[in-house]
N, C-alpha and C positions, 0 to 999 in steps of 0.2 A: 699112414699112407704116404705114399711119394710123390710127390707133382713132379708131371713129364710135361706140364704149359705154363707159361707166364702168367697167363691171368681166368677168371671163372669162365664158364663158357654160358650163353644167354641162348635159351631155348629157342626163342626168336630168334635168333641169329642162323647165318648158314654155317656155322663153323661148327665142328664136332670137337665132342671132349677128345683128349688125347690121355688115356691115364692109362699109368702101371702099377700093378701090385707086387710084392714083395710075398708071398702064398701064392695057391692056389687061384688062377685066375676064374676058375666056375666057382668060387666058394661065395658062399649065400651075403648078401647083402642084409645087413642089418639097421635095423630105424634108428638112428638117435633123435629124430623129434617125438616129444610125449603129445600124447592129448591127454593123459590120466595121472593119477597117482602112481598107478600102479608100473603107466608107465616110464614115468620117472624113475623108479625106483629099480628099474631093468634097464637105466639107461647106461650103456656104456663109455660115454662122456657127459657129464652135466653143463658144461659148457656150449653142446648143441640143442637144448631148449633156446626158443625167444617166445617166453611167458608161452599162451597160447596160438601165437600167429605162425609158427615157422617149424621146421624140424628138417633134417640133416640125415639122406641115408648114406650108408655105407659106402658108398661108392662116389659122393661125394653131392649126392643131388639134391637142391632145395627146392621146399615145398614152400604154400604157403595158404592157409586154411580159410578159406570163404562159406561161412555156415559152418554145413558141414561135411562140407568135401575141401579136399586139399588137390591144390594145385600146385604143377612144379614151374615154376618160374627160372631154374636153369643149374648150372653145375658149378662145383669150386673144388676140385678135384686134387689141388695143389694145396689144400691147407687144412685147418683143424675144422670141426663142424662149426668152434662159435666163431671162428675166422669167417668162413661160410655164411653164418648169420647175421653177422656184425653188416658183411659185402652188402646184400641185398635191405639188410633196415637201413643201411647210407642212402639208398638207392629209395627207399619210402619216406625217411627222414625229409630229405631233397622235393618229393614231390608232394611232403604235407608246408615245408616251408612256401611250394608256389601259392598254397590255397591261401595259406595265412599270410601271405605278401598280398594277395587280392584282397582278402577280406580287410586289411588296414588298409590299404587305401580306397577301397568302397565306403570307408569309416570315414577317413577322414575330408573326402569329397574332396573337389578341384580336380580329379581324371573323371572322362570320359565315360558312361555309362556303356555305351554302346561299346568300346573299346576292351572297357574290365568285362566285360559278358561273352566279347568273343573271345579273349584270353582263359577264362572260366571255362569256357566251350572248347578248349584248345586244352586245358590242362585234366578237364574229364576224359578225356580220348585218350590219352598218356594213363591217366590210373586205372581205367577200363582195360583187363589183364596186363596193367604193368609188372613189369620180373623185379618185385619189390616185395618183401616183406613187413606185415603193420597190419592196420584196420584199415584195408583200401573201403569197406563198407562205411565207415564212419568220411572217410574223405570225399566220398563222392555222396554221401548225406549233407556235407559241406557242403561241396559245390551246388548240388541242386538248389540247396536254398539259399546259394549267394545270385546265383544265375536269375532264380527265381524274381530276388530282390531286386536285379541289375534291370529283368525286362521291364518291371513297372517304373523304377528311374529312367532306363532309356525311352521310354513313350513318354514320360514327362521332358525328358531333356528333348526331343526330338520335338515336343512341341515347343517348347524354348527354344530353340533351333529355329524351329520356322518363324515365330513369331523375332525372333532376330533378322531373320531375314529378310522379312517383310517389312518391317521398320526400316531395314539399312537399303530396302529398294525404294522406301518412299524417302530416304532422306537424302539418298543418290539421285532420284526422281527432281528432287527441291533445289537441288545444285543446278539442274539440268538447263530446271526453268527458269532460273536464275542468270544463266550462260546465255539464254534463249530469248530472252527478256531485254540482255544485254544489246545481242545481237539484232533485234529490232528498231532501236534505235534509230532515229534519226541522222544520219552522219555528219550533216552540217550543223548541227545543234548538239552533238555530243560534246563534253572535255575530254581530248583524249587520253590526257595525260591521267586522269581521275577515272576513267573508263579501260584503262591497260594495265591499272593497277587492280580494278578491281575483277579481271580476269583472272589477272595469275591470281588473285587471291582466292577464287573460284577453282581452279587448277589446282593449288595446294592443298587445299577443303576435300577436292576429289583424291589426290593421293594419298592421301591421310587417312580417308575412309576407306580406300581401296586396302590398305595396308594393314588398317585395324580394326576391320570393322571383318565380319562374316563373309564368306564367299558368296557371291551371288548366283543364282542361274545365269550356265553359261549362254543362253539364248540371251533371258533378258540384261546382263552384264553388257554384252556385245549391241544390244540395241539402244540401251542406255549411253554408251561410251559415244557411239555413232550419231546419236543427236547431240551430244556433249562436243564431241572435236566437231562437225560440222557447222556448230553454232562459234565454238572457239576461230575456226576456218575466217568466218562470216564477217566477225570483227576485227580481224586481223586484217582482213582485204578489205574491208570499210575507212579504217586505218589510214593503209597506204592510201587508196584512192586520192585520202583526205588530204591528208599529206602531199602527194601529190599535183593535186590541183593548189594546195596552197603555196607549195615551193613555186610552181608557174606563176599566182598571184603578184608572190615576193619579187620574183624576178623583176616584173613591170614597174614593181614599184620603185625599187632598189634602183633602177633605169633613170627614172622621173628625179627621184631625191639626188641621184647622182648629177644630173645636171643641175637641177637647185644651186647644189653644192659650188658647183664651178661657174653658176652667175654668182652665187654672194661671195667667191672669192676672188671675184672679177672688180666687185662696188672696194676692193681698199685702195685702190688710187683716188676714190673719192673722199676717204673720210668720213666725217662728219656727214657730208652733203649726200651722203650715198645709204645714211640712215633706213630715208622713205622707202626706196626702191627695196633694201633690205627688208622691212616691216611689210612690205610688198609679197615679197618670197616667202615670209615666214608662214602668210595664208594661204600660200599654194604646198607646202609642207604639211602644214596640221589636215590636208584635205586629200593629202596623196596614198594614204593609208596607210597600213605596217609592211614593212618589208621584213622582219624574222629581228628576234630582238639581239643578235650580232651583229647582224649588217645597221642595224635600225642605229645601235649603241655606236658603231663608225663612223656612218655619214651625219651622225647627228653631233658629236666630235667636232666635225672638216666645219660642217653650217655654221656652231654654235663659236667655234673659234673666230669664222670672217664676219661674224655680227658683233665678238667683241671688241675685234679692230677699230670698228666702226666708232661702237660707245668708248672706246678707252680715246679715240681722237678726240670725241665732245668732251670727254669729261680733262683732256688736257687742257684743248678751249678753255671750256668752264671753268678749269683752275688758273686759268693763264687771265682771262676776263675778271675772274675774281680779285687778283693780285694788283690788277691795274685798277681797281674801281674802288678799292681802301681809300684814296683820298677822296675820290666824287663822294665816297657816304659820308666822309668826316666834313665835307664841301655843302654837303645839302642838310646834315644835323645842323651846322651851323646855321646855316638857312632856317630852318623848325626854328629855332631860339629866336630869332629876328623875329619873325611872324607869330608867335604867340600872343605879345602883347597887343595885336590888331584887333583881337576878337575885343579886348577889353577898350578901344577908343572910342569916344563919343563922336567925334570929326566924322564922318561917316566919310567923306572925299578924300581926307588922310591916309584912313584905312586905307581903300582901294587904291590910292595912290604906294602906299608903302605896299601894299598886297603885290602889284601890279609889276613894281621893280623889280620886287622877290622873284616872281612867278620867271619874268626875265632871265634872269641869274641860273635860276634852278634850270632852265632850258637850254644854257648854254653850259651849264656842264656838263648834259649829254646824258644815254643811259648807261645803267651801272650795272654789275651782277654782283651775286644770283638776283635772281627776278624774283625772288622770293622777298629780298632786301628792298628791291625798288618799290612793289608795291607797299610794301607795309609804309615806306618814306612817303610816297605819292599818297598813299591815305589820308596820312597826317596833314599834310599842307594841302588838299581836299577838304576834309572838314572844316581849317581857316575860311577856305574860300565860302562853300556853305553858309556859314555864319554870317559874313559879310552880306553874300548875295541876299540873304534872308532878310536882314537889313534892309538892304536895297529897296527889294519886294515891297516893304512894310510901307519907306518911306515914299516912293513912288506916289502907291495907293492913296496916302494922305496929300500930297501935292498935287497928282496929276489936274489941270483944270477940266478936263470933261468930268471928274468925278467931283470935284466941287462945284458947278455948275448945278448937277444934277442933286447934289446933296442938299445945294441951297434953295432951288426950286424945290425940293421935297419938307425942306423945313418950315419952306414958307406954306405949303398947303396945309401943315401938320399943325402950325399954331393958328391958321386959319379955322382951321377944323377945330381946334380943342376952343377957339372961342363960342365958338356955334356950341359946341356940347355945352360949356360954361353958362350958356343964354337957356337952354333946354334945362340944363338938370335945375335954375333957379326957379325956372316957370315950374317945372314939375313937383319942386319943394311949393312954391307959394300953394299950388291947388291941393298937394295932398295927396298927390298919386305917389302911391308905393310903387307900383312896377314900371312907370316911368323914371322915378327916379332911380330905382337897380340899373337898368338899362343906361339909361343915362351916364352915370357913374361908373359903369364898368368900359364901354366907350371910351368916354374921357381918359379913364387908366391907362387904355391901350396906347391911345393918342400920344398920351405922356412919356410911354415907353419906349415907342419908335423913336419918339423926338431925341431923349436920352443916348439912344443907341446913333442920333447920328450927330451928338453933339452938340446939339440946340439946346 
């Protein structure tokens, strides 16, 4: 035969074959498809058998046997019959590769059931009188029971599905009230600093799940989001307020410590002497409250410089008084060394007399720094004087006449007494009396005691 077209012509299609013959144009059209031995054997190409699915008549048109009727599926007018046949099993080949492309990945899972089933469903419809030769009966035995397969995996994924969904609305739900939780708050009692952080971190939680987590219902999506930004809204303008009213705060304060600032840099023409008034200020500072910890970190600079003016004049002084008072301590050691030996004199009038000159001395050289030095020196020649005066005390006591007076009238009643006991406890031995003479005797002991203790 002669092809008078480029390519087969598809019964389906609107195009008509275009073919010429080279004989008789009514001459009889001949089968080359068999369905028999026999008629293989009457075939005038062997090349137009394909096994039992297809056959090739004369005129160029292929069939293709379903049961057992044959169906023409379209023409190849232009070529040999197994040209012809080869055409259309490309065309079967192709549409057994989609099945077995579904069926390996329904095998190996990770796609979509619902998806492989409407593709399943989409490539049945293609082999349902496809212009393909093959076992389109064995193909679509396939698909029905991949399809089959696909609907009971998609009602199990579809419940996986849901139950994803439901999960990812209660735990968009958990953020919400978490957001919402936040936003209740008290403003003046929040940190805000530890409270902005843990929005956005709330915010990234929600984009995160938005992005990776299942689609929600767009209703409840939308109602969720809408308590979500409005609680987000909430703390945001709790925030400012806060903020707001604290910058006002700051400002008063910043006001207050700024004059602080310019009385204590007002006290250095005083010095030293301008200390008090300083330690003055420093109480109206610690009670003016925070002004923002930059301004706070500035004026506290300005204050803490005109207070060091102040100490760094004393502590000139104090180095300057220091320098000058090396000899008064070398002046009053010397003095200690004098006065040591005093505690040790019997003279008691010597002592105080040599105490006395010292004490002089030590007076007119004046005080001395540090005052840490003075006192420890002034201890020392204090305890001399203690000793002395203790002394003193002692001797007093023993001389003064109203106490010997009263000593000697008490010794005289006491040996008075103990001769009366002495008369009794003899009378009481002569008679024999046991409990007058206890009595007796214990009396008299006493008597003796006192006497003892006043020197009799």
């Amino acid at each position: 035969m002669t092809a008078a077209a480029d390519s087969p012509v598809d019964p389906q299609t609107s195009e008509t074959p275009s073919t010429e013959h080279e004989g008789d144009s009514t001459a009889p059209a001949t089968d080359h498809g068999v369905s028999s031995p026999e008629g293989a054997a009457s075939a005038a190409d062997p090349a137009a058998e394909s096994g039992s699915w297809g056959r090739v008549d004369d005129d160029g048109t292929v069939s293709v046997r379903e049961g057992d009727a044959w169906r023409v599926v379209g023409q190849f007018p232009d070529g040999s019959p197994a040209e012809a046949l080869a055409y259309f099993e490309r065309k079967y080949a192709d549409l057994a590769g989609e099945v077995t492309l579904l069926e390996v990945r329904h095998r190996r899972g990770g796609a979509s059931a619902s998806d492989l089933r409407a593709a399943a469903a989409g490539v049945m419809i293609k082999v349902d009188g496809a212009a393909a030769v093959g076992d389109l009966a064995a193909l679509t035995s396939r698909l029905q029971a991949l399809v089959t397969e696909l609907s009971a995996a998609s009602a199990t994924e579809a419940a996986a599905a849901k139950q994803a969904v439901d999960d990812a609305v209660a735990e968009r739900t958990a953020i919400v009230e978490e957001a919402e939780a936040l936003a209740a708050r008290d403003p003046q009692t929040v940190q805000w600093k530890q409270a902005s952080a843990e929005m956005s971190a709330l915010f990234e939680r929600w984009q995160k799940h938005q992005q990776d987590g299942p689609r929600l219902p767009k209703s409840t999506g939308q109602q969720l989001w809408k308590r979500f930004r409005d609680a987000r809204s909430t703390v945001d303008k709790h925030r400012r307020e806060f903020y707001a009213q604290l910058d006002e705060a700051h400002k008063g304060v910043r006001q207050r410590k700024n004059r602080l600032v310019e009385r204590a840099e007002a006290l250095a023409p005083q010095g030293e002497d301008g200390i008090a008034a300083y330690r003055s200020l420093l109480d109206e500072w610690k009670a003016a409250g925070r002004a923002g910890k930059k301004a706070d970190d500035a004026l506290w600079a300005r204050f803490k410089a005109a207070g060091d003016a102040l100490f760094h004049a004393r502590s000139e002084r104090a180095a300057a008084d220091a320098e000058a008072s090396k000899e008064k301590i070398e002046a009053k050691k010397e003095l200690l060394a004098q006065a040591a030996p005093i505690v040790d004199e019997k003279d008691l009038a010597r002592a105080r007399a040599s105490l006395t000159a010292i004490q002089r001395q030590w007076d007119d050289i004046g005080r001395i720094h540090p005052r840490e030095t003075e006192r420890a020196l002034d201890d020392d020649l204090r305890k001399i004087e203690q000793s002395v005066r203790a002394r003193e005390d002692a001797d007093w006591k023993r001389n003064n006449p109203e106490t010997k007076a009263r000593a000697n009238d008490m010794t005289r009643q006491l040996n008075d007494a103990i001769a009366k006991l002495e008369e009794d406890l003899a009378d009481a031995e002569a008679g024999g009396d046991a409990r007058r003479i206890s009595e007796a005797r214990e009396a008299l002991e006493a008597r003796r005691a006192w006497l003892r203790a006043l020197g009799g």
